[in-house]
C-alpha positions as CSV (number, residue, x, y, z in Angstrom):
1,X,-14.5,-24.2,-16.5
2,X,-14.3,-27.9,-15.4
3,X,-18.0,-28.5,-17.6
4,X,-16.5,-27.5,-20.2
5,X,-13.6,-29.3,-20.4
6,X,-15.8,-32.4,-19.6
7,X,-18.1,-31.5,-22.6
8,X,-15.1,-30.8,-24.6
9,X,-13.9,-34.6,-23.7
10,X,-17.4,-36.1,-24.3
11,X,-17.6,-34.7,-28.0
12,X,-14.4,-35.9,-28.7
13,X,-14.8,-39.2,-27.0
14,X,-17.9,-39.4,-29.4
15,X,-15.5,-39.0,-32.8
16,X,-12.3,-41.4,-31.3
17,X,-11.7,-42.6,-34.7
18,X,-10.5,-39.3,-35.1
19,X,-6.7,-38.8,-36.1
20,X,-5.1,-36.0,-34.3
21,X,-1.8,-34.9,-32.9
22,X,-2.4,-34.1,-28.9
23,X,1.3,-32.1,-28.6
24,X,3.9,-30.9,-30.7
25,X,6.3,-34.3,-31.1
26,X,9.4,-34.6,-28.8
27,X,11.4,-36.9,-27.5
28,X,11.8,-38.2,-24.0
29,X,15.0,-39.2,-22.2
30,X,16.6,-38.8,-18.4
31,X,19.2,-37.9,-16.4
32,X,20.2,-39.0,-12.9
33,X,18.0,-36.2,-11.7
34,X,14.6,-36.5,-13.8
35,X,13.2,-37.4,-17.0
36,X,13.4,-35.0,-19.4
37,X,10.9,-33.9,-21.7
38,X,12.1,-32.4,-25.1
39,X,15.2,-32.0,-23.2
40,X,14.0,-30.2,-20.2
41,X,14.2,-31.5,-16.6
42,X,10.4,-32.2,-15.3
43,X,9.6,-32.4,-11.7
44,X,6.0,-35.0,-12.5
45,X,2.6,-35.5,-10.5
46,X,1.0,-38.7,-11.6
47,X,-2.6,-39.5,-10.9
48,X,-3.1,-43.4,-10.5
49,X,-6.5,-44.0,-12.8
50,X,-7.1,-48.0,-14.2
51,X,-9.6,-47.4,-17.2
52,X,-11.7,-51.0,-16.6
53,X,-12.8,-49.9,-13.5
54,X,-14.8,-46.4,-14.2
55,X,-18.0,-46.7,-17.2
56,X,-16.0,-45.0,-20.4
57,X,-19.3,-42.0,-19.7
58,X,-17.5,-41.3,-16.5
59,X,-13.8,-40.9,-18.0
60,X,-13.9,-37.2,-19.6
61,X,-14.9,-36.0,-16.0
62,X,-12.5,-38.1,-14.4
63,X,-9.4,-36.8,-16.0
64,X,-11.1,-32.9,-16.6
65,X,-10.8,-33.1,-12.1
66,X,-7.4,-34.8,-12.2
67,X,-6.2,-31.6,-14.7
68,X,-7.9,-29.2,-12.3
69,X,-6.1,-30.9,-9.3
70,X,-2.4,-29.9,-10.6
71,X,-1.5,-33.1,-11.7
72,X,0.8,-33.8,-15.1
73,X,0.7,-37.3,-15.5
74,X,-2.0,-39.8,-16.2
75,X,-1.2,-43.5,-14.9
76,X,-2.1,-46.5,-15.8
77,X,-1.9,-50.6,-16.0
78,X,-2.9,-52.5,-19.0
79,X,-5.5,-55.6,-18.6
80,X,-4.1,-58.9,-20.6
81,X,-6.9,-60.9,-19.4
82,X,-10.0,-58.3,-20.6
83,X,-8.0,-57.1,-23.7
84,X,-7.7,-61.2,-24.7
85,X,-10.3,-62.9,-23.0
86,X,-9.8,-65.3,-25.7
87,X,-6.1,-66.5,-27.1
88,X,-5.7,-64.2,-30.3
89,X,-9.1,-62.5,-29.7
90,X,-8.8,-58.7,-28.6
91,X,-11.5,-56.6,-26.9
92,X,-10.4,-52.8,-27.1
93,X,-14.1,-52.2,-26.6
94,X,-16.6,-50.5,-23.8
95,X,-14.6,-50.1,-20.7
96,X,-11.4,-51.9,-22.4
97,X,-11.1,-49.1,-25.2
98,X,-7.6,-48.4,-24.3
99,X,-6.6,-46.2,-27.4
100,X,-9.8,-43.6,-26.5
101,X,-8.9,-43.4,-22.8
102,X,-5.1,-42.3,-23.7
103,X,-6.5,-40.0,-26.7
104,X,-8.8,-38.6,-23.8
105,X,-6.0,-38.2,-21.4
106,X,-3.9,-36.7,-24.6
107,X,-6.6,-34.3,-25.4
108,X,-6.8,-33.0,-21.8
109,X,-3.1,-31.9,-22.4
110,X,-2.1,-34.6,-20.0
111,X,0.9,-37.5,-20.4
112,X,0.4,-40.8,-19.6
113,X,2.5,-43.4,-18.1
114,X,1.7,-46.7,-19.6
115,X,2.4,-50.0,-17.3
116,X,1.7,-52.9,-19.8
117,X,2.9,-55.6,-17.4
118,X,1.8,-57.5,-18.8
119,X,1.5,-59.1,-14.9
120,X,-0.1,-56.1,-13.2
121,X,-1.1,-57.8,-9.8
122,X,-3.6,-54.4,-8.9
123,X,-5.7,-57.1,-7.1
124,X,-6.9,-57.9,-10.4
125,X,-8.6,-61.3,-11.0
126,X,-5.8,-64.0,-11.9
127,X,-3.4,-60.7,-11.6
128,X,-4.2,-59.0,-14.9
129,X,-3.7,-63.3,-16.8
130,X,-5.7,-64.5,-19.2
131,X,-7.1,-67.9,-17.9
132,X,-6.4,-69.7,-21.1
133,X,-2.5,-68.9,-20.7
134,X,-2.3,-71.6,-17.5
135,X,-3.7,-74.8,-20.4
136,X,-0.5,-74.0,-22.4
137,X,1.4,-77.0,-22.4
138,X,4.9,-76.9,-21.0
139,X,4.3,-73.3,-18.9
140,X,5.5,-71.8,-15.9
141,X,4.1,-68.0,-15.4
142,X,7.2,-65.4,-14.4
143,X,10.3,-67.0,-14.8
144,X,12.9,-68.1,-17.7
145,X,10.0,-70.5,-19.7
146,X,9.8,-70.9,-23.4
147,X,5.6,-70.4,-23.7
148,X,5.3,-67.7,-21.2
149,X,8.1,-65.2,-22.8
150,X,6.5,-66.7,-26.0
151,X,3.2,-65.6,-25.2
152,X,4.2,-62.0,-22.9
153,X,6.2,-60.9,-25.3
154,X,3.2,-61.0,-28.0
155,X,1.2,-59.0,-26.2
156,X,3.2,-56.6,-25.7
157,X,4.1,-56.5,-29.2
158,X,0.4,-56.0,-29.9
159,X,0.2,-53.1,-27.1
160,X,3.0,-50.8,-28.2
161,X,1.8,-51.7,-32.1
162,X,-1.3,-50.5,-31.1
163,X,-0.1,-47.4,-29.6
164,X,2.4,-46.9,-32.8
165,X,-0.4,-47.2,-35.1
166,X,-2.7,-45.0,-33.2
167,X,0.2,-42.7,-33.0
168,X,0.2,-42.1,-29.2
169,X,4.1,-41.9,-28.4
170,X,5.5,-38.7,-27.7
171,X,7.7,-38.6,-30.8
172,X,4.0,-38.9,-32.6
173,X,2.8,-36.1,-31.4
174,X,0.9,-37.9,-28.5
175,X,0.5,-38.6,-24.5
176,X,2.6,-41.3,-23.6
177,X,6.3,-40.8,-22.5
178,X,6.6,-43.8,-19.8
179,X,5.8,-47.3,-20.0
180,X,6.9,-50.2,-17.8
181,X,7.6,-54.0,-17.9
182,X,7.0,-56.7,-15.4
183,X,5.3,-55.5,-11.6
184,X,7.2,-55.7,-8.2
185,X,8.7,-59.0,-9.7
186,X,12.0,-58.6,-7.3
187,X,9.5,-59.1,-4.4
188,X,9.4,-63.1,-5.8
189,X,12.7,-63.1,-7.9
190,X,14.5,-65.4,-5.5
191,X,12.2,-67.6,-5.2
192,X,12.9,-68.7,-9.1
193,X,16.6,-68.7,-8.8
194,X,19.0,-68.4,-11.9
195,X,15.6,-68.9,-13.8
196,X,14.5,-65.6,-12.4
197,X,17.1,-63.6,-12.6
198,X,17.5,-64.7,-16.6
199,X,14.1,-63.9,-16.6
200,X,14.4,-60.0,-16.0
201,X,17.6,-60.0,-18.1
202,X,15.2,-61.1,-20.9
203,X,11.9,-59.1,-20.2
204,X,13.9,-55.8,-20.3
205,X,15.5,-56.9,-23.8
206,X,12.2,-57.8,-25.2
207,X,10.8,-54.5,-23.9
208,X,13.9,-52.3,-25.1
209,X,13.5,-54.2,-28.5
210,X,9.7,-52.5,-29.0
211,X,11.7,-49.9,-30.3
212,X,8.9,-47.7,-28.1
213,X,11.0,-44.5,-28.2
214,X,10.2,-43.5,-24.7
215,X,11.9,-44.6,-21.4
216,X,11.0,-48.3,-19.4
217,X,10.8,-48.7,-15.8
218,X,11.1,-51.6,-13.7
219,X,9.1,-51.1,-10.2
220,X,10.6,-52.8,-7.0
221,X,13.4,-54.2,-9.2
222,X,16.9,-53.6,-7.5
223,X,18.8,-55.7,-10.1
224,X,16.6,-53.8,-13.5
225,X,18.9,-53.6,-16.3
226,X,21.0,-50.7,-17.3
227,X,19.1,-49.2,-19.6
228,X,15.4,-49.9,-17.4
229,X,15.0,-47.4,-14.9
230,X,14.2,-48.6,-10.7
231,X,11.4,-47.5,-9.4
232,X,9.9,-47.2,-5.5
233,X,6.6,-48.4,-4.6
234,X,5.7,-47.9,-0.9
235,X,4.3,-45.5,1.2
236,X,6.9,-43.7,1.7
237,X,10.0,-43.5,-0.4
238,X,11.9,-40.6,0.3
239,X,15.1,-42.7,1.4
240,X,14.8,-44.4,-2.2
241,X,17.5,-44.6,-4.5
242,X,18.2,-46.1,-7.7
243,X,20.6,-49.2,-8.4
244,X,22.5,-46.5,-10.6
245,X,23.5,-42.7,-10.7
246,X,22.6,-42.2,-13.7
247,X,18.3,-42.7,-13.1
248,X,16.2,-40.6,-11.3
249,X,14.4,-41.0,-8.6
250,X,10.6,-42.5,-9.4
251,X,8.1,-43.3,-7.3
252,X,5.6,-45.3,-9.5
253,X,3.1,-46.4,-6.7
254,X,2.7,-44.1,-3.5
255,X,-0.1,-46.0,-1.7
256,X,-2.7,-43.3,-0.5
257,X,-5.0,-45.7,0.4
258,X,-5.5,-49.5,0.4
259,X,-7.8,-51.9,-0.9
260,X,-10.5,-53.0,1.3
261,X,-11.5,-56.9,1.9
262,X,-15.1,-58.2,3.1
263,X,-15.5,-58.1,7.0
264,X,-12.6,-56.0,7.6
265,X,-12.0,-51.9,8.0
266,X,-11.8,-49.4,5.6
267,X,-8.5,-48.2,4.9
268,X,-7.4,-44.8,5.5
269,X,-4.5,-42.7,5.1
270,X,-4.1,-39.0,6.9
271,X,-3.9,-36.8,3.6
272,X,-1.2,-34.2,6.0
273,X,0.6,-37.4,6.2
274,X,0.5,-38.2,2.6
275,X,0.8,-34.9,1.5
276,X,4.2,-35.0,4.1
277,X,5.3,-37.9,2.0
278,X,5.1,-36.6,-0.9
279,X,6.8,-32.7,-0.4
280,X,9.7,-35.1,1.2
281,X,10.2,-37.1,-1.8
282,X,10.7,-34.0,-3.7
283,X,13.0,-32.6,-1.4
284,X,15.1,-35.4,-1.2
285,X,15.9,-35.7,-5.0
286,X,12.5,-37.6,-6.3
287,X,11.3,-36.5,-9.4
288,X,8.5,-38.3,-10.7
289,X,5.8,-39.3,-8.2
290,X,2.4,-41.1,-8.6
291,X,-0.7,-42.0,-6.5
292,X,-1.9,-45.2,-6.1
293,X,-4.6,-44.5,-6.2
294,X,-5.9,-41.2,-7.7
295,X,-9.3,-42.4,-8.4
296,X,-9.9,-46.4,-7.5
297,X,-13.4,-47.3,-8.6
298,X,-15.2,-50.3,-8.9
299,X,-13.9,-53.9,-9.4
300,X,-16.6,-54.7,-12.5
301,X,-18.1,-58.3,-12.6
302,X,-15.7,-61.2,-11.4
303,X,-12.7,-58.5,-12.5
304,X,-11.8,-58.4,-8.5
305,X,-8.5,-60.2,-7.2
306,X,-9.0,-62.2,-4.2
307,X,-9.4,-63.9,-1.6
308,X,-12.3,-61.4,-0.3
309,X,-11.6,-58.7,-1.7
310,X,-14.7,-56.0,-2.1
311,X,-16.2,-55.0,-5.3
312,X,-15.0,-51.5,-4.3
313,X,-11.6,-50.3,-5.2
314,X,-12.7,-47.1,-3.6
315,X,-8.6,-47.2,-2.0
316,X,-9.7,-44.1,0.0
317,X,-8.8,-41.8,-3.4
318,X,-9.4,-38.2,-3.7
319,X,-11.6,-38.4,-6.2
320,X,-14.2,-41.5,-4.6
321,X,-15.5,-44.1,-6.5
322,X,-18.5,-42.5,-7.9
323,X,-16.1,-39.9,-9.5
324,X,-16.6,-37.0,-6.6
325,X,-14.5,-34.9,-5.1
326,X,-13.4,-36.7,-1.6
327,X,-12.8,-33.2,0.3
328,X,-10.7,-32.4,2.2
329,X,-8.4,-34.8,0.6
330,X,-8.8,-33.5,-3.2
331,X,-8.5,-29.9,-2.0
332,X,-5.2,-30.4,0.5
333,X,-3.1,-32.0,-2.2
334,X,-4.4,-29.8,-5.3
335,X,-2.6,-26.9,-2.7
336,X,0.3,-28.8,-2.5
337,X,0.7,-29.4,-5.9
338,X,0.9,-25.5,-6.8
339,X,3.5,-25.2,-4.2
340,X,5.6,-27.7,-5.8
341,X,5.2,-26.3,-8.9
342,X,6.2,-23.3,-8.2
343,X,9.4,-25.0,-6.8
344,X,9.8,-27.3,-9.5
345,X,12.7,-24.8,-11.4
346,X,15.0,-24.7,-8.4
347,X,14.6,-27.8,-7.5
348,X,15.7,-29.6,-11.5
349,X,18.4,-27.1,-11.2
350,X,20.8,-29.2,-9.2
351,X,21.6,-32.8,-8.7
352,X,19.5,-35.4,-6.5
353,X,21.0,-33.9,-2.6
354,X,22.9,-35.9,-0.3
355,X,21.4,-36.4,3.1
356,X,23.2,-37.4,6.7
357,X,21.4,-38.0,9.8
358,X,23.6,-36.0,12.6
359,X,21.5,-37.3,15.6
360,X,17.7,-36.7,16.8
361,X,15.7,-34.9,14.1
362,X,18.7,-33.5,12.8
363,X,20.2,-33.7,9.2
364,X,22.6,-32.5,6.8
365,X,22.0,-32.0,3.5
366,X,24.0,-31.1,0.5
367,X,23.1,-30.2,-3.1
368,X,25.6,-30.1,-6.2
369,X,25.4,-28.2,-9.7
370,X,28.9,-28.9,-11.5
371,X,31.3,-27.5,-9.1
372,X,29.3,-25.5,-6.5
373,X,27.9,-27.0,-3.3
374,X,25.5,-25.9,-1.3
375,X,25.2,-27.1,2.8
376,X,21.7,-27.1,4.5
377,X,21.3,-28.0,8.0
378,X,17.6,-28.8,8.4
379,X,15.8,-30.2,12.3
380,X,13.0,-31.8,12.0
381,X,9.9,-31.5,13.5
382,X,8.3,-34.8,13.6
């Protein structure tokens, strides 16, 4: 089955001009419980793939196993620095043809979460920059500067025109019902005082103002904007909770792995404590959840962040970086992921719990749908 879905993939990746309508068009939107998709609560598995570092050959296969593994959601950032290499100069070419890896992903009956940045970090040379944007007379990167929102917000411009014209928003008929602004930006927000803060004020204005018809996120961004949703990125999040009631739950980055640097070990992360992670999140009122990574692969040319790190973004994936199956890992959470599914109805049916440690791996917790309330004691284990 999986061959033919990959063939499938490869003849279509072959005719990517190719206008087509991937789903039936609906909108997206959320509650303080989940997002909803053509108004129906979703419970989300997202698969953490950065199209640059996989050959375009190897995509079809990539997202055909990532399908087969129970996952719903298709993640990932989008490169300033190899999609303008050159100010006013765009490469959607070779391994930075953005619009035929999200038609791919649309194809495979996937969605895709879109994270245009357009500062990705990722340990991505220069953090995802274009080199030319430091010669810009008068800049300062990340903070309330005329030429830096002058030159962000035209890229982004250009990214959601792109995906408008290539008709790849939900509403179109296509993949892509998440996208996200900035990266982790409250981790340095201080550090730029009132400049800062302005700063994110502005960035989620400019992004709400792409008129992109599909929900932004914020990631590690306690003070995001009313209308931008908070997300969690850690290894574990399951104590997470959003600067208001009325957003869900995300977590946008649940580290699996970790990058490996020259002379040191190879990361590694138990997948029974990952997969732990995860089922917790859920429990605990988390409704969108995405590895990072799903499938790392290679740091291509001088593309790699540094100081030291490898060429290999392998992160210790479940699908390695030569596009194979890293057992038991792929196999442990593809079981998982039909268990949550077959949860996913009871769980959207109430609001996010409300937990209370009692003592010693002991808790209370209490779920709520309108006026009914529901008590459950639960002792942990470990």
């Amino acid at each position: 089955m999986r061959l033919k879905i990959v063939l499938f993939l490869i003849a279509f990746v072959s005719r990517s001009s190719l206008a087509i309508g991937f789903f039936k068009p609906f909108n997206v939107s959320y509650d303080g419980r989940a997002l909803l998709l053509d108004g129906q609560r979703r419970i989300l598995i997202s698969a953490g793939i950065h199209y640059p570092r996989a050959a375009p050959e190897m995509w079809p296969d990539l997202v055909a196993k990532t399908k087969e593994n129970g996952v719903d959601v298709v993640q990932s950032y989008v490169f300033w620095n190899g999609h303008e290499p050159v100010r006013g100069q765009y490469n959607f070419e070779g391994q930075f043809d953005i619009v035929k890896f999200v038609k791919l992903v649309g194809l495979s009956g996937l969605y895709l979460h879109l994270r245009i940045g357009p500062y990705v970090c990722a340990e991505w040379n220069f953090g995802g920059f274009p080199v030319w944007l430091r010669d810009i007379p008068g800049i300062k990167f990340r903070t309330d500067n005329g030429p830096f929102k002058v030159e962000m917000e035209r890229f982004v411009k250009k990214i959601v025109g792109l995906m408008k014209q290539e008709m790849l928003f939900s509403w179109q008929g296509g993949p892509i019902i998440l996208l996200q602004i900035e990266n982790e930006y409250g981790n340095i927000e201080d550090s730029y005082g009132k400049g800062g803060k302005e700063y994110v004020k502005w960035a989620a204005r400019m992004a709400l103002g792409q008129d992109a018809g599909v929900p932004w996120v914020m990631c590690r961004q306690n003070d995001a904007p009313e209308n931008i949703i908070d997300t969690c990125n850690a290894y574990y999040c399951d104590g997470y909770k959003p600067n208001s009631k009325e957003k869900p739950i995300f977590w946008t980055e649940d580290w699996d792995g970790w990058y490996a640097s020259w002379g040191g070990r190879l990361p590694h992360r138990p997948v029974r404590d990952l997969a732990f992670a995860v089922a917790r999140s859920f429990e605990r009122g988390g409704s969108f959840q995405n590895y990072y990574m799903f499938f790392g692969g290679t740091n291509f040319g001088r593309t790699s962040g540094g100081p030291f790190y490898t060429t290999s973004y392998d992160y210790d994936a479940p699908i390695d970086e030569y596009g194979l199956l890293r057992q038991p890992r792929w196999g442990h959470l593809k079981n998982l992921h039909e268990a949550l599914r077959l949860c996913e109805p009871a769980l959207v049916s109430v609001d996010v719990p409300d937990y209370v440690l009692l003592g010693i791996k002991q808790e209370k917790q209490a779920t709520h749908e309108g006026r009914r309330r529901n008590t459950r004691y639960t002792w942990k284990t470990s």
